[in-house]
C-alpha positions in Angstrom: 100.3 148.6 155.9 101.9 146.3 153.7 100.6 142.7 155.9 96.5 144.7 155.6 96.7 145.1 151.9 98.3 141.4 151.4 95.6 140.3 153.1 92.9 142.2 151.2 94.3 140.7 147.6 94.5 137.3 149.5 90.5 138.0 150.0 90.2 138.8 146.9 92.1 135.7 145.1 90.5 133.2 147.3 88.2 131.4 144.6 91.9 131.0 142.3 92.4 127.3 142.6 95.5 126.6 144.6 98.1 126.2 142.2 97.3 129.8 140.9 97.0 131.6 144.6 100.9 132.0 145.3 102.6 135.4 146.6 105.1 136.6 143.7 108.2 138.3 144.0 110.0 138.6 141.2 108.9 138.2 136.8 110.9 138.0 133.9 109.0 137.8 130.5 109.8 138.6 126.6 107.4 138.5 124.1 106.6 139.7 120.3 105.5 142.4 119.3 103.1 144.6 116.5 104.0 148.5 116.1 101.7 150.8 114.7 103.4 154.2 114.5 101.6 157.5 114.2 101.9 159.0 110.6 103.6 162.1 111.7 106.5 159.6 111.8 106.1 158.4 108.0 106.9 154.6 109.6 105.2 151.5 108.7 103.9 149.4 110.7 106.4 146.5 112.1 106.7 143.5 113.8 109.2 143.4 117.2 110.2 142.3 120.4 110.2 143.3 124.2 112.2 142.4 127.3 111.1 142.6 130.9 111.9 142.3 134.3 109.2 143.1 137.5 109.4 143.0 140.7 106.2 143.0 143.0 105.7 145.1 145.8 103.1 144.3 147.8 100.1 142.8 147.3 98.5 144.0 144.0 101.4 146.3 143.4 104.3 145.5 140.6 106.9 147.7 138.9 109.0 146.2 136.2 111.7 147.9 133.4 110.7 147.3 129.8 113.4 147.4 126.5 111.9 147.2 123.1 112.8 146.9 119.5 111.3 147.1 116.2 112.5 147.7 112.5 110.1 149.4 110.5 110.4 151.0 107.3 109.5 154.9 105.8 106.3 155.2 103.9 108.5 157.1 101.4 109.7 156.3 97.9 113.3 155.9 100.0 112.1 152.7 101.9 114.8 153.2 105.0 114.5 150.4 107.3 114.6 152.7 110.9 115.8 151.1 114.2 113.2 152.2 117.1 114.4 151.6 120.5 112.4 152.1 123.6 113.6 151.6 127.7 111.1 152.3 129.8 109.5 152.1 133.5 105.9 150.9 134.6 104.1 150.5 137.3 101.2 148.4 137.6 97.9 147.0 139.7 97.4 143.2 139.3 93.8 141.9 139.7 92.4 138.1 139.3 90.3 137.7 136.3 88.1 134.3 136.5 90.2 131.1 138.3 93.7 131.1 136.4 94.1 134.3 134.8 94.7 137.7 136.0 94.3 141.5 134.7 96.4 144.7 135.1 96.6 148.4 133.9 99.8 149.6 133.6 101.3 153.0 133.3 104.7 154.7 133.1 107.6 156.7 131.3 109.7 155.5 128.4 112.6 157.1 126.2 112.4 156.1 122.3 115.0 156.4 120.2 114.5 156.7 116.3 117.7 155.5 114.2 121.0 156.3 114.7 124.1 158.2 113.3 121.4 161.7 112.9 122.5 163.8 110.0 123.1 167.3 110.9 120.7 168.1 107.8 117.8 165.9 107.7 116.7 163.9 104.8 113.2 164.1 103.5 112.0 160.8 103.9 114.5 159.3 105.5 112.2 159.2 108.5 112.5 160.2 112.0 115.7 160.3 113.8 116.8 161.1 117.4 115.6 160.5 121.0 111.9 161.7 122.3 110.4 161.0 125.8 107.1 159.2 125.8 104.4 158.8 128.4 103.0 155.4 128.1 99.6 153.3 129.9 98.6 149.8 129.0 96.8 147.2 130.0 96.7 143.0 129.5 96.0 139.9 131.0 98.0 137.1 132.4 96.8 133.6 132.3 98.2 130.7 134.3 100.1 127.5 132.5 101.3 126.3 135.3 101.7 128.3 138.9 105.2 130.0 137.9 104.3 130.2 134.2 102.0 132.7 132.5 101.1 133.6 129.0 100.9 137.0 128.8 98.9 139.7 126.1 99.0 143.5 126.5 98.2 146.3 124.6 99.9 149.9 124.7 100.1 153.5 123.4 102.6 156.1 124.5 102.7 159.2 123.4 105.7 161.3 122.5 107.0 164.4 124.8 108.1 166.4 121.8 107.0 169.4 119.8 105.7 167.4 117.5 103.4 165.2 119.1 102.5 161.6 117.9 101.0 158.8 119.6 102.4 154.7 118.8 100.6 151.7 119.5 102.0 148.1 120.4 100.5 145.1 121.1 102.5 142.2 122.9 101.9 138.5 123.3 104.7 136.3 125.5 105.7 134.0 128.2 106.2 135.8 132.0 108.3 133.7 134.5 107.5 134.0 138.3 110.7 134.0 140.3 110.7 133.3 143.9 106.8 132.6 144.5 105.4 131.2 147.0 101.6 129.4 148.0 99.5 131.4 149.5 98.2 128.9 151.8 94.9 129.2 154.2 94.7 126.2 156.0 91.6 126.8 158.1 89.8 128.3 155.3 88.7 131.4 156.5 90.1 133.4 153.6 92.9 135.3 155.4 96.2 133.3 154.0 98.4 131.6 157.0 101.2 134.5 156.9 98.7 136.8 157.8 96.8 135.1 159.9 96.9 135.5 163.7 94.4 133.2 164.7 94.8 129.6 162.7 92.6 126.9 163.4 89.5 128.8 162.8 86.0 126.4 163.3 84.7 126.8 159.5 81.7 129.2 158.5 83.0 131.9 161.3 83.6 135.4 160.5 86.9 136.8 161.0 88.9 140.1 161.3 91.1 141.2 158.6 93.9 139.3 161.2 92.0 136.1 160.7 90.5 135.9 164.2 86.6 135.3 164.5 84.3 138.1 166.1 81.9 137.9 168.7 79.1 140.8 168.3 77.6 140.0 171.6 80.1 138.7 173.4 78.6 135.2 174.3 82.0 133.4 173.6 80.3 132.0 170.1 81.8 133.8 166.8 79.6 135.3 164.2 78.8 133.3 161.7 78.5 130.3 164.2 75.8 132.5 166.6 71.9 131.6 165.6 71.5 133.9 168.9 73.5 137.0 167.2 72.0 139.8 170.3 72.5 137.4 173.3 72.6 140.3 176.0 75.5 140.5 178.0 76.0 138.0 180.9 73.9 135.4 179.4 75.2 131.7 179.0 74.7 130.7 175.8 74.9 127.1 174.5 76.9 125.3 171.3 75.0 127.5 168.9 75.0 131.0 170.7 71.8 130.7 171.9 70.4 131.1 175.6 68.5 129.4 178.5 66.2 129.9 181.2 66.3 126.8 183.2 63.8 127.9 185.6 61.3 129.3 183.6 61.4 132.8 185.6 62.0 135.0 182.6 65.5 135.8 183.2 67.9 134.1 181.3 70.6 131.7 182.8 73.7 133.5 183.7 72.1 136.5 184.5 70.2 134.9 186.6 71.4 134.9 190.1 68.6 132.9 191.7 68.9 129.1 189.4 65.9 127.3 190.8 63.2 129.6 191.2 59.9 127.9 192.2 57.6 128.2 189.0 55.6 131.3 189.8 56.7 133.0 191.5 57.7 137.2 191.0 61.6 137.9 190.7 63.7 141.0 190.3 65.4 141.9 187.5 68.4 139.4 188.5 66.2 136.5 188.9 65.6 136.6 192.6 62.3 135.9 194.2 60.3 139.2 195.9 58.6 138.8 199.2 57.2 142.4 199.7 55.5 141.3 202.9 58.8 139.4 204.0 56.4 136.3 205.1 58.7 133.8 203.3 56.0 133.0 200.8 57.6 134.3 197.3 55.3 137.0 195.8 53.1 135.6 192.7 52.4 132.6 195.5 51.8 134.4 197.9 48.0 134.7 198.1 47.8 136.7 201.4 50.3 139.6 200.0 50.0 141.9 203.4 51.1 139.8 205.9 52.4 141.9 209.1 55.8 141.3 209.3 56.3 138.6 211.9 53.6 136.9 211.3 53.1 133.0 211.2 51.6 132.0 207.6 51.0 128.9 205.8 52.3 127.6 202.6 50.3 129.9 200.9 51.3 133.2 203.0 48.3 133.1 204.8 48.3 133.9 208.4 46.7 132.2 211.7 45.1 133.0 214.9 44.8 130.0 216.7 43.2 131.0 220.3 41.1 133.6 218.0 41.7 136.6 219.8 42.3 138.6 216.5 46.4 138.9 216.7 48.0 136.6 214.3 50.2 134.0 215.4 53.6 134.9 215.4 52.7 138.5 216.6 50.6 137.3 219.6 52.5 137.8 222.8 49.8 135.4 224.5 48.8 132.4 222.4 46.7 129.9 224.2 44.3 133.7 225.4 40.6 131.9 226.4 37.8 133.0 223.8 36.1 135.9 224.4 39.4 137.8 226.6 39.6 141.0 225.3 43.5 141.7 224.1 45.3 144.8 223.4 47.5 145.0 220.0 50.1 141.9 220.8 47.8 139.6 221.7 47.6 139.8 226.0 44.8 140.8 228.4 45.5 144.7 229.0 47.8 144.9 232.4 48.9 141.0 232.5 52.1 140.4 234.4 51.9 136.7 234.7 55.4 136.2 236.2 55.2 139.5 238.4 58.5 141.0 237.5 57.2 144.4 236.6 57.2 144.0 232.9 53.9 143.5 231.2 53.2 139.9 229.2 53.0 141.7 226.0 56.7 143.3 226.5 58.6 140.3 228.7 61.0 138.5 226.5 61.5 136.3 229.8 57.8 135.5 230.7 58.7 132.7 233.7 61.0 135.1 235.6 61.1 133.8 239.2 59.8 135.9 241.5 61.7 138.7 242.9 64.5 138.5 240.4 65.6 141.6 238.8 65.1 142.1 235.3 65.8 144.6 232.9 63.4 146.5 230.1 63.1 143.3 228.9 61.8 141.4 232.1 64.4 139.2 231.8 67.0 138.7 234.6 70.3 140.8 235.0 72.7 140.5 237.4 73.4 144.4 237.7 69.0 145.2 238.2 68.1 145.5 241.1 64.6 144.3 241.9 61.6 144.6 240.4 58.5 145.8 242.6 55.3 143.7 240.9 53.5 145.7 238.7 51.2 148.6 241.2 53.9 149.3 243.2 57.3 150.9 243.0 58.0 152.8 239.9 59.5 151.7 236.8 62.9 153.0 235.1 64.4 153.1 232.2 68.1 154.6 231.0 68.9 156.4 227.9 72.7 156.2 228.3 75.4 159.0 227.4 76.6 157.0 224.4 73.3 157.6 223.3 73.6 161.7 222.9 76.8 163.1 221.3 79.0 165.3 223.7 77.6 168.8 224.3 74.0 167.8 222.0 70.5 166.6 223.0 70.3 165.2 219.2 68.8 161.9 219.7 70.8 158.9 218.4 68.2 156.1 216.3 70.5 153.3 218.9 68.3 155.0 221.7 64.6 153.9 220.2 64.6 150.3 221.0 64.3 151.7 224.8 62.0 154.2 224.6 59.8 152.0 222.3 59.8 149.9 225.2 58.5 152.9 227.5 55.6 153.9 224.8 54.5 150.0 224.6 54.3 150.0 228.3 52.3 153.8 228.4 50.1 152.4 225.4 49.0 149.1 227.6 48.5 150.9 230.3 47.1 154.4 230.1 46.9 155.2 234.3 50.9 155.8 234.0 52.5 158.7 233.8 56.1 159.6 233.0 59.0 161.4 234.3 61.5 162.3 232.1 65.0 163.7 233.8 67.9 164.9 231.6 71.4 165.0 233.3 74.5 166.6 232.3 78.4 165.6 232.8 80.2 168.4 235.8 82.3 170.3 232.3 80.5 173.2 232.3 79.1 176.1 233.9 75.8 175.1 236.1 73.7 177.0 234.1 74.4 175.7 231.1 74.4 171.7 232.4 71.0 172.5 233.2 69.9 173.9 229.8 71.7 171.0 227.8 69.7 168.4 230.4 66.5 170.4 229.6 67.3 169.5 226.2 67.7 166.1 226.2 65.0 165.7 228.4 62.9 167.6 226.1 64.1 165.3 223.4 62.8 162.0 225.0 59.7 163.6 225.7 59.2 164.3 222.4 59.4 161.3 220.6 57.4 159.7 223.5 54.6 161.9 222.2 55.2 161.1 218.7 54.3 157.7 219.3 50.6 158.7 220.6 51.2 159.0 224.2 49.7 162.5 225.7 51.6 165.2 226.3 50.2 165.4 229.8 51.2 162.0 231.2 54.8 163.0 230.9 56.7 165.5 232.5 60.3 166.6 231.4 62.9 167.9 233.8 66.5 169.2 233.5 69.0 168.0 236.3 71.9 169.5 235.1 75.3 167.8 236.7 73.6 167.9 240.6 73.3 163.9 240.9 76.2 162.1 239.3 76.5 158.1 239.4 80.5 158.2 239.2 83.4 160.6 239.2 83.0 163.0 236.9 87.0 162.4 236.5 87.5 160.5 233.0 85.8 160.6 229.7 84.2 157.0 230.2 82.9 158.5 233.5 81.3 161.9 232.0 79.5 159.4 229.6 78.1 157.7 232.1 76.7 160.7 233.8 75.3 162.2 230.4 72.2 160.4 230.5 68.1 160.7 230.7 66.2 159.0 232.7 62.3 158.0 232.7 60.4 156.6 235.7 56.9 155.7 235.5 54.6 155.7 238.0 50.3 155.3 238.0 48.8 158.8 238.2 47.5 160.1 241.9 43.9 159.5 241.8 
């Protein structure tokens, strides 16, 4: 409490030159006085003196011990000359006036005594005599000769406790010694003084905390008062003066921006990242063929190509180099090409130069565990949904499982004379009964996302197995995986 409210007067005394802006600790002061007593009292005025010793607090905040005297004489024929004593307390509130002087208001409690050796029967005008407590308030003006010594004027009125109440008046002008000062020193001029301040070296013109250490409104590492960019938003880097950049013109700012060197242009996301909705690698705002099927082959300008002109863009074509005028189905091959023979059509074989009689997998390319592969009108065709694919005691269809069937609908799209055989197969765990049903329903399963994907419902045929034709022992868990499985054969239809 005491270091915030030191450090609101230092605020306030910061335009005192430096010889006046010191911390004081203790005052001692006498001065001459005027007395103008009330006319209750039948005293004339008098001239006097006081004594006084302070001792500052904190900040603003004094309290000093005050003795008086003055000699003044009745207003009566008798003339008495009447010693009036006064010892008091005040406390007071100190505030700069101008550059070298300073004000305070002053209030407090006093005991007065009035002459001395009281007859038991009083004297008419003899004047007053005894003690009376007094409530007294002031104010004056300090004003500096030097940084330790100040003149020093004040004017006050107490008023007395007793029956009779009166009110005197005093004015004072005298010397005030500062004891134990010290400067008040701010040495990076940011008007909190160095004992107070927690943050020294301030750059000058930035705003500070009543601990002296500069704040930053937005954050950007540049204090107020410095920052010509006062509302940089958060994450930004900012330069010297606070303000921001965007170095590649993409409209979001450096810092935030977590793509630098954006081609001019081109659309970005709200972190300053290109888009490329059609994923052609053409950024979107240059991209001037914004639809590209994914896969696709484009030019600079995210254009696609067909370079045989079959109508299937390069990239997607599974046949470039098709002769003009060959009718093609979707990916780009003559409907029914099997160019190496291996069973799988051109627009499906990732291996196109198998040699002949190799096996191959869905794929048509060569695995050592296939056996082989009939050319294309003759044996059927097979493909394996294994266990893995179908949690234990489910026909729930796992997503892993659609890169194989897609494979089966691509093949039953190209060539509509086949015909499907779908057969479900369950571990040997449970009853016979219920092997079948769970086949049936995972051979219903396959069926029915072969269907989704446009094939008819009357080119494929499901069938439950149950546990009746088992590859391996039905002995481990590895081994009942195996044997929970669907299979699909495809053959041309009977004409």
């Amino acid at each position: 409490m005491r270091s915030s409210i030191t450090s609101a007067v230092a605020l306030i005394f910061f335009t005192i030159p430096a010889h006046a802006q010191r911390q004081y600790r203790f005052e001692l002061g006498a001065s001459a006085g005027y007395y103008a007593f009330d006319s209750k009292t039948e005293l004339d005025n008098a001239f006097g003196g006081s004594l006084r010793a302070g001792y500052w607090i904190t900040g603003p905040l004094s309290i000093e011990v005050e003795g008086s005297y003055a000699k003044p004489k009745t207003t009566s024929s008798l003339n008495n000359a009447v010693d009036v004593k006064s010892i008091g307390g005040w406390a007071l509130v100190n505030l700069p006036i101008g550059k070298s002087a300073s004000g305070f208001l002053k209030g407090g409690y006093a005991s007065v005594s009035y002459g001395s050796g009281c007859p038991s029967v009083s004297v008419p005008g003899a004047g007053p005599c005894g003690t009376a407590g007094a409530i007294q308030g002031g104010a004056g003006v300090r004003i500096a000769l030097t940084p330790t010594l100040m003149m020093r004027y004040e004017g006050m009125v107490n008023q007395s406790q007793t029956f009779l109440k009166f009110s005197n008046i005093a004015v004072h002008g005298g010397l005030s010694f500062m004891i134990g000062s010290k400067p008040l020193v701010d040495a990076d001029g940011d008007r909190v003084y160095d004992h107070s301040d927690n943050c020294p070296g301030t750059p000058p013109g930035a705003l500070v905390d009543k601990h002296g250490c500069p704040t930053d409104t937005d954050g950007d590492g540049v204090a107020d008062g410095l920052d010509r960019c006062p509302d940089t938003p958060e994450g930004a880097k900012v330069n010297d003066a606070g303000c921001t950049a965007d170095s590649d013109a993409d409209g979001v700012l450096d810092g935030i921006d977590q793509c630098a060197d954006t081609p001019v242009g081109a659309t970005v996301s709200d972190n300053g990242c290109p888009l490329d909705a059609d994923k052609d690698g053409v950024y979107d705002g240059l991209d001037r063929c914004m639809a590209t099927p994914e896969g696709t082959h484009v030019d600079s300008l995210g254009c696609p190509s067909d370079s045989d002109n079959d109508g299937v863009f390069d990239g997607i074509d599974k046949c470039p180099g098709t002769p003009s005028g060959t009718k093609v189905n979707a990916m780009g091959c003559p409907p029914g090409q099997d160019t190496d023979k291996d069973g799988v059509l051109d627009a499906l074989d990732k291996c196109p130069n198998t040699p002949p009689a190799t096996g191959v997998d869905q794929d048509g390319c060569p695995a050592a565990a296939a056996p082989p592969v009939v050319p294309a009108g003759g044996a059927n065709r097979a493909w394996r949904v294994p266990g893995a694919m179908f949690p234990m005691r489910s026909a729930a269809l796992s997503p892993k499982a659609q890169p194989v069937l897609d494979s089966v609908v691509a093949v039953m799209l190209v060539d509509t004379t086949l015909k499907a055989t779908v057969s479900g197969y369950a571990q040997d765990r449970l009853v016979p009964g219920d092997n079948t049903r769970l086949s049936q329903q995972r051979a219903d399963a396959v069926r029915t996302y072969i269907m989704g994907k446009g094939v008819s419902a009357r080119r494929i045929t499901a069938v439950g197995r149950g546990s009746q034709s088992l590859i391996v022992a039905d002995t481990t868990e590895a081994a009942r995986t195996i044997n929970r499985r669907v299979e699909i054969k495809l053959q041309p239809s009977v004409p």
